[in-house]
C-alpha positions in Angstrom: -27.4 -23.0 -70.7 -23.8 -23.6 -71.7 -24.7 -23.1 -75.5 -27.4 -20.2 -74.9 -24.4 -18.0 -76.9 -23.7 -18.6 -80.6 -20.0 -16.7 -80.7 -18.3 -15.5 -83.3 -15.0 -13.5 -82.4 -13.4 -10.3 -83.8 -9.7 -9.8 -84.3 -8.7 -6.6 -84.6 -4.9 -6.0 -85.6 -3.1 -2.5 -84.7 0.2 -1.8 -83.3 -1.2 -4.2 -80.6 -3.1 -8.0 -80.8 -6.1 -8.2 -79.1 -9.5 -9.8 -79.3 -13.4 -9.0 -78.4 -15.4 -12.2 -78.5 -18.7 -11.3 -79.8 -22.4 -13.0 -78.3 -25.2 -11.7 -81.0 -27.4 -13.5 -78.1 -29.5 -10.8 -76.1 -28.1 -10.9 -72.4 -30.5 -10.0 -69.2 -29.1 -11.8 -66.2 -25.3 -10.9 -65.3 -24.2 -12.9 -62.0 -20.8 -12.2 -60.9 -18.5 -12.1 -57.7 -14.9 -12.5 -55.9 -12.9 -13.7 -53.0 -13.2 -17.7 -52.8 -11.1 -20.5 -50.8 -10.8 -23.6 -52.8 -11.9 -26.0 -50.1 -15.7 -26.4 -48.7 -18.8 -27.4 -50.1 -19.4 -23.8 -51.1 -23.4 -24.4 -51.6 -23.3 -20.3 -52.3 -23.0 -21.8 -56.3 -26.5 -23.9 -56.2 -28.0 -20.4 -55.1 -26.2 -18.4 -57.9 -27.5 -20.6 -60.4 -30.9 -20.8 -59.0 -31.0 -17.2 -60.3 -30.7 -18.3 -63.6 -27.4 -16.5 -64.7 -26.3 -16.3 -68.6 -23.7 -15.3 -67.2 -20.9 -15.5 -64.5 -18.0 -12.9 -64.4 -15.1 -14.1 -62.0 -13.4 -10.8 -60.3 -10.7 -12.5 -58.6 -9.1 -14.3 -55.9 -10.4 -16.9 -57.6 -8.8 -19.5 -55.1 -5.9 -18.5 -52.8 -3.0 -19.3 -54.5 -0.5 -17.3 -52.3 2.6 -19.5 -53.6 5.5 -19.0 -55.9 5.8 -22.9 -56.2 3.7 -23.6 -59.5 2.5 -27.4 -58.6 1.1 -25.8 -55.7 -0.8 -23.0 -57.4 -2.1 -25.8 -60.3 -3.4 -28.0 -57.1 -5.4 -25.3 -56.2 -6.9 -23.9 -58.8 -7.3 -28.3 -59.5 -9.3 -28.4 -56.2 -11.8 -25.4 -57.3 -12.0 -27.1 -60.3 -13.4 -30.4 -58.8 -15.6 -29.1 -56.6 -19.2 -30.3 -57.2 -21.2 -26.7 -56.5 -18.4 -25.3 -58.9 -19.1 -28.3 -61.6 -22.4 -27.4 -61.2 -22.1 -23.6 -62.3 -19.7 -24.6 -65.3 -22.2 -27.4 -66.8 -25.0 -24.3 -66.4 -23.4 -20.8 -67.6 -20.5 -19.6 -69.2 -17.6 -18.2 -67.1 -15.2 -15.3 -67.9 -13.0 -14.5 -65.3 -10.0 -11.8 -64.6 -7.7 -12.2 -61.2 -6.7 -10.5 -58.4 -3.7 -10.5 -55.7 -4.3 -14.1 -54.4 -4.9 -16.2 -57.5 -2.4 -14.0 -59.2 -0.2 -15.7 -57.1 0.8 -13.6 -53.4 -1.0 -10.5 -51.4 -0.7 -7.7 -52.8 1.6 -9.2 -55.4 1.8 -6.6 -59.1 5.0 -7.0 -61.4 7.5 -7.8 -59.4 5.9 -11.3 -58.4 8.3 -13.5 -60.3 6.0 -15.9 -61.2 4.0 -13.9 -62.8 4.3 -15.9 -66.6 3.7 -18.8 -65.3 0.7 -18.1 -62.8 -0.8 -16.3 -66.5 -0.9 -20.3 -68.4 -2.3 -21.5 -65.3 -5.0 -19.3 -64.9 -5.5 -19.4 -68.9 -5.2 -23.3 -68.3 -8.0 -23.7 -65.5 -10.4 -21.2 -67.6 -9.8 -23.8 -70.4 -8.6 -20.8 -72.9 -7.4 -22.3 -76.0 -3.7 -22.4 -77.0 -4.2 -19.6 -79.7 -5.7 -17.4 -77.2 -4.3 -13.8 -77.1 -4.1 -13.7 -73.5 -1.2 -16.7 -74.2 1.1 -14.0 -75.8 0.1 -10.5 -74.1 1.4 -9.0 -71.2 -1.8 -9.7 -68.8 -5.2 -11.4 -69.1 -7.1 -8.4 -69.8 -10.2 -9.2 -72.2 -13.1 -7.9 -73.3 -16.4 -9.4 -75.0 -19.6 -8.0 -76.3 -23.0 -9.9 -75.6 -26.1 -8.7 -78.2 -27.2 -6.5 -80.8 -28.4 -3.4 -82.0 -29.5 -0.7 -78.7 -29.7 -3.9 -76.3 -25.6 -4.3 -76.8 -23.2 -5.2 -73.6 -20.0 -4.8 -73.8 -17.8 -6.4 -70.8 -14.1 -5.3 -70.2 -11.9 -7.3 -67.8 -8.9 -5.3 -66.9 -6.0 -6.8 -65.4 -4.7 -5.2 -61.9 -2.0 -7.3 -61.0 0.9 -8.2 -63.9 2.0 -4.8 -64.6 0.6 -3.0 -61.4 3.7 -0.7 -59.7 4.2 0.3 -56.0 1.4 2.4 -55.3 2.2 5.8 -55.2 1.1 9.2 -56.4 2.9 8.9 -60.3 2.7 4.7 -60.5 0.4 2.8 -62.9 -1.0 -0.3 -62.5 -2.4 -1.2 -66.4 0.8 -1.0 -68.3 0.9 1.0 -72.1 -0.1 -1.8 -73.8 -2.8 -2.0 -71.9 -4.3 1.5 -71.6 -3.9 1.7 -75.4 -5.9 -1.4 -75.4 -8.5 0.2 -73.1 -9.1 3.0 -75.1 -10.2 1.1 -78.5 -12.6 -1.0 -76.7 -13.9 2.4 -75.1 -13.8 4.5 -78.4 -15.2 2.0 -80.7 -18.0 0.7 -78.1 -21.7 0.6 -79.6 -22.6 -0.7 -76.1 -25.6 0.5 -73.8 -23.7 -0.8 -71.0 -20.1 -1.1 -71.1 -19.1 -3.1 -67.7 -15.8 -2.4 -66.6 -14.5 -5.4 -64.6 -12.0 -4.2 -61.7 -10.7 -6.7 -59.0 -10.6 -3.9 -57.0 -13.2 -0.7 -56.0 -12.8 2.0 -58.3 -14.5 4.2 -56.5 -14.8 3.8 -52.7 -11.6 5.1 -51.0 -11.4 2.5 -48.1 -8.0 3.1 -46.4 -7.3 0.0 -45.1 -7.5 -2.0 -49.2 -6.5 -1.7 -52.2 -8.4 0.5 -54.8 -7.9 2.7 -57.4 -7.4 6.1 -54.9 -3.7 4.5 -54.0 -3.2 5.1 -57.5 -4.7 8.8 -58.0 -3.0 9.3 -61.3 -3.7 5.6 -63.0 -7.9 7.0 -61.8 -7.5 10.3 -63.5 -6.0 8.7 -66.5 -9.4 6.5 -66.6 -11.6 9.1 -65.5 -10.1 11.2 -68.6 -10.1 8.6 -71.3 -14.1 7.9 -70.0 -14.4 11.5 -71.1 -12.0 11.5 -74.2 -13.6 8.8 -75.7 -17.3 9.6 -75.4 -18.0 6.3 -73.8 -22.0 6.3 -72.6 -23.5 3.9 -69.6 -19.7 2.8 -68.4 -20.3 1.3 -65.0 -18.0 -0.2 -62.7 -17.7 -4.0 -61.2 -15.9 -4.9 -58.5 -14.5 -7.3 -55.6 -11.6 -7.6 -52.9 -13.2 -6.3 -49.9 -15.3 -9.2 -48.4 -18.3 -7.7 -48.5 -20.7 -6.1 -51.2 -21.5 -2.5 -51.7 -23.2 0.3 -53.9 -21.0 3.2 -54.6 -21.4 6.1 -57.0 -19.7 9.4 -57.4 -19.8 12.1 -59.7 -16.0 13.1 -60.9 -15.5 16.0 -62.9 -14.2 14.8 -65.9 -17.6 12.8 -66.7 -20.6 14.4 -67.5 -22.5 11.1 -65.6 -22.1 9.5 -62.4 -19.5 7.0 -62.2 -21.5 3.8 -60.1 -19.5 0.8 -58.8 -21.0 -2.4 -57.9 -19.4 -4.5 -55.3 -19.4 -7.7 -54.7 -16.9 -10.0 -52.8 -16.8 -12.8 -50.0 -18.3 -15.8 -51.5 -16.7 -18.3 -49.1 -15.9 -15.4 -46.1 -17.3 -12.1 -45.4 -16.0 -9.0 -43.6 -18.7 -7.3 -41.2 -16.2 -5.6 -39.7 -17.9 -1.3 -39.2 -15.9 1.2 -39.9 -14.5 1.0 -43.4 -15.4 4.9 -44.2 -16.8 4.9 -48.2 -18.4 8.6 -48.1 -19.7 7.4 -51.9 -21.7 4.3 -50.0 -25.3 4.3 -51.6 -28.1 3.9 -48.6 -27.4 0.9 -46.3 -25.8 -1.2 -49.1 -22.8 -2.5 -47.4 -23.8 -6.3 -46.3 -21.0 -8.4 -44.7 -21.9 -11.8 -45.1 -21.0 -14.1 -48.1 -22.6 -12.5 -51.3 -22.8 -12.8 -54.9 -23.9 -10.0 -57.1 -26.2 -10.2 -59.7 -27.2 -7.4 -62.7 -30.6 -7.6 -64.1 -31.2 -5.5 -67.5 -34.7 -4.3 -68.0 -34.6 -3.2 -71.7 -38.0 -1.7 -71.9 -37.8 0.2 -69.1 -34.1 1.3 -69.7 -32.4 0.3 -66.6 -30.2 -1.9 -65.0 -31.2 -3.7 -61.8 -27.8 -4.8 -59.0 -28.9 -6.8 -56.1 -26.9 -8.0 -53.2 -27.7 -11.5 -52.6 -26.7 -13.7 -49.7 -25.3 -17.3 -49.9 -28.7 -18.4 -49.7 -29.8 -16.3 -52.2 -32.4 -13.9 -50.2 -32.1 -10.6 -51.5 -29.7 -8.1 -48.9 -29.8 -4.7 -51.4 -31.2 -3.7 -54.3 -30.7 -0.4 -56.3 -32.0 0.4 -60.2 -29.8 2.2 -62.1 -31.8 3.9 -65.4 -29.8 4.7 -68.3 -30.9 8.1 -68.2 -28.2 8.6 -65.2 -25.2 7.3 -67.4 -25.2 9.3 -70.1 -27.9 8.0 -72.4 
């Protein structure tokens, strides 16, 4: 499964560096998820790959890191790492992976976190990114790569929250320039069905009590818009954080489609707290328990399939999303 993908990668060379690995490989099965300790058996892995994933997309808090002692941080990410279940995913499906607050080194943590450099080398060194990797020299791990060909094309975009994320107020940013100008060539020059936006938070539930992207109204507008500016068709939102899994979809005003968001987070712990207010909640989707999400494409039918599975891998929710209903 490791070598299902023959890569070849892209550099593309503006007043930025950046690079789109590229998978000709046809992709159907996306598995993907957030929110792990780095201790337990975590058996949730033997279920994830019992689904048969080409796939698995990492959407932070990866372990808790929590530290701003490197050795400590490395130990960590060193105990994930040996983990059996875990060893078990990584001999069966390639891993991409962004961060959030906790791997990224403290709750909450954005640019000020001192440690920020050196947390980047050893997330880029667990992930086993090569030396000559661009994420070595950028400011932040954002990434993005395309899986297939022709009308059956995937693109996936991992944006970094967390190394250039401000206070949260109503003016404050949390992508950085370089970034956003990033962001809008892999929108712009997509020839994706499906471009998967990667966000370790919800982009479109505005839950109070955690982070999302309504703390920061003007860094969502500023998406919203450049969704809009660029033309981008079938962009659809991933996302972790919250400790449980969740459907959400809203229609903004600045898209011409619905803007869906598909949650998934507690692998090792869940959150069945009620209450958490999401008026954009699909159905009953919210499920509490340890998850892992999982996309299914169905290219002749021209839809994409997100179900909520437990750690056992029992299906909890499941909702189609056709193409027809993101801009194609």
């Amino acid at each position: 499964m490791r070598n299902l993908f023959a890569m070849k990668s892209m550099f593309f060379l503006v007043s930025w560096a950046f690079v789109t690995s590229v998978y000709s490989q046809q992709i159907d099965r996306i598995a993907f998820g957030s929110c792990s300790f780095q201790f337990g058996k975590q058996k949730i892995w033997k279920s994830v790959v019992s689904k048969k994933p080409q796939l698995w997309i990492w959407l932070g808090d990866i372990i808790y890191g929590d530290t701003e002692d490197a050795n400590v941080l490395r130990a960590k990410y060193a105990q994930l790492d040996s983990n059996l279940n875990y060893q078990l995913l990584k001999s069966e499906v390639p891993i991409i992976a962004t961060w959030d607050d906790h791997d990224f080194g403290g709750n909450n943590a954005g640019a000020e976190y001192r440690m920020k450099k050196e947390s980047k080398d050893i997330f880029l060194d667990f992930m086993k990114a090569s030396e000559d990797d661009p994420r070595r020299t950028q400011e932040g791990i954002y990434s993005s790569y395309v899986y297939g060909e022709g009308d059956r094309k995937v693109k996936v975009i991992l944006l970094d929250l967390r190394y250039n994320r401000q206070v949260p107020s109503d003016t404050t940013d949390m992508l950085g320039e370089a970034q956003w100008s990033w962001l809008e060539a892999e929108l712009r020059n997509s020839e994706a069905k499906v471009n998967i936006i990667g966000s370790s938070i919800q982009f479109v539930a505005p839950v109070k009590q955690f982070e999302n992207w309504a703390h920061f109204p003007k860094s969502q507008e500023r998406m919203l818009n450049l969704i809009r500016d660029t033309g981008a068709k079938g962009v659809v939102f991933i996302s972790g954080d919250v400790h449980y899994a969740e459907t959400s979809k809203r229609k903004y005003d600045q898209v011409s489609y619905p803007i869906y968001d598909l949650t998934s987070s507690g692998l090792t712990h869940g959150n069945n707290v009620q209450g958490f207010k999401n008026p954009y909640r699909v159905g009953v989707s919210r499920f509490g328990f340890r998850n892992f999400g999982f996309i299914e494409f169905d290219w002749k039918r021209e839809k994409l399939i997100y179900t909520e599975f437990d750690r056992l891998g029992v299906q909890a929710h499941r909702h189609d999303v056709e193409f027809s209903e993101i801009g194609w």
